[in-house]
Structure formats: C-alpha cells, structure tokens
N, C-alpha and C positions, 0 to 999 in steps of 0.2 A: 230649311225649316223642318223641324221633327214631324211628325204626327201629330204629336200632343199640340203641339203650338198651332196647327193647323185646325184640330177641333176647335180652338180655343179661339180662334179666328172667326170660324162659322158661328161660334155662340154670338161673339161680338157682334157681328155683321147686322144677327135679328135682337139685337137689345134695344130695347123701346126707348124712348125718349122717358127718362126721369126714373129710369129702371140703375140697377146694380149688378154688377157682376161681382163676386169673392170669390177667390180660389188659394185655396191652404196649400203649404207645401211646395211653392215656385219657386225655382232657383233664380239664382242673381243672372245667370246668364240666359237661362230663358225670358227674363224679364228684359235684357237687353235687345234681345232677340226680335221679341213683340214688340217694344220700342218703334224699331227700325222697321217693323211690318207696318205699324199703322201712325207712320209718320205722316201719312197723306190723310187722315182722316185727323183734324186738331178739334174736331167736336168733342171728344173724347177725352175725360180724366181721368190719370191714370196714377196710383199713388202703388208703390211700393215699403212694406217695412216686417224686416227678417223673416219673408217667406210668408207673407201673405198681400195677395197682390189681390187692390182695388178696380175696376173700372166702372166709371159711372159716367152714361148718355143725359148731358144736364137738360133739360127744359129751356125754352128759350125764357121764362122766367128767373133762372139761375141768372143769368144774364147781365138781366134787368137790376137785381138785386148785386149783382159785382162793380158796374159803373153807379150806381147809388153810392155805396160803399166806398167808392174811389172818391167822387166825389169832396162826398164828406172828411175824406184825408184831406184831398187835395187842401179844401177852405180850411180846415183846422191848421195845417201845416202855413200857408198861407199865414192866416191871422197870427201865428206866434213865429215869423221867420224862420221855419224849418223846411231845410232844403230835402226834397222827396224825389227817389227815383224810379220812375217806373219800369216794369219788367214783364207786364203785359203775362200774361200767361205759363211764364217759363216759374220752375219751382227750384 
C-alpha cells in the first residue's frame, strides 16, 4: 500500500454516512489497489471513470430506495414475461 492510498484510506475510514469523497487524477492501478483495501467494508460505493475516482458512504435511505426500484423491475418484468437477473450490488 503507497502512502497516498493510505491517506486515502484514513479519509475514507471518517466519511460520514451520505457524504462523497472525489479525487482527480487516480491511477487505474491505485484504484485496483483500494479495491482490494476495502473489500471488507461493501457499505461503500465506489465508481471509477478515466481518473477520477468516486466514493460515496450511502444513507441507509439509499437503501430503501434501491429495493423499491428493484421492485418495481421486478413486477414490470413480471407483467410483460421479461426474464431479469439479478446482480445485487456488483457493477
């Protein structure tokens, strides 16, 4: 683990629930990196795109509003015979 990814770590650690972390300029391989740091914390979202890496601590309201949302697949899919598959969290 660099340094950097270690700071980067400790910001994480105290990011609030329904707060945002950005950070410009992340390499692909530090983002693999962090990955695999905070595999054990799956509260966490974490989006990558060309160097500029996301993480956002959701509200347990996000939640609430993601099994709504499925939901509502589900039965739409349902009512017109569309077979739907779930993939739960993974992107």
């Amino acid at each position: 683990m660099s340094a950097r990814t270690a700071d980067y770590l400790d910001a994480i650690e105290h990011l609030p629930e329904g707060a945002t972390l950005v950070i410009q300029q992340f390499s692909w391989d530090e983002y693999e990196r962090l990955l695999e740091d905070l595999r054990d914390r799956p509260r966490l979202r974490v989006t990558y795109d060309q160097g500029r890496l996301e993480i956002m601590s959701p509200l347990p309201e996000h939640e609430e509003y993601g099994r709504f949302i499925d939901m509502l697949v589900r039965f739409f899919a349902q009512a017109h015979k569309i077979k739907v598959q779930k993939y739960g969290a993974a992107t």
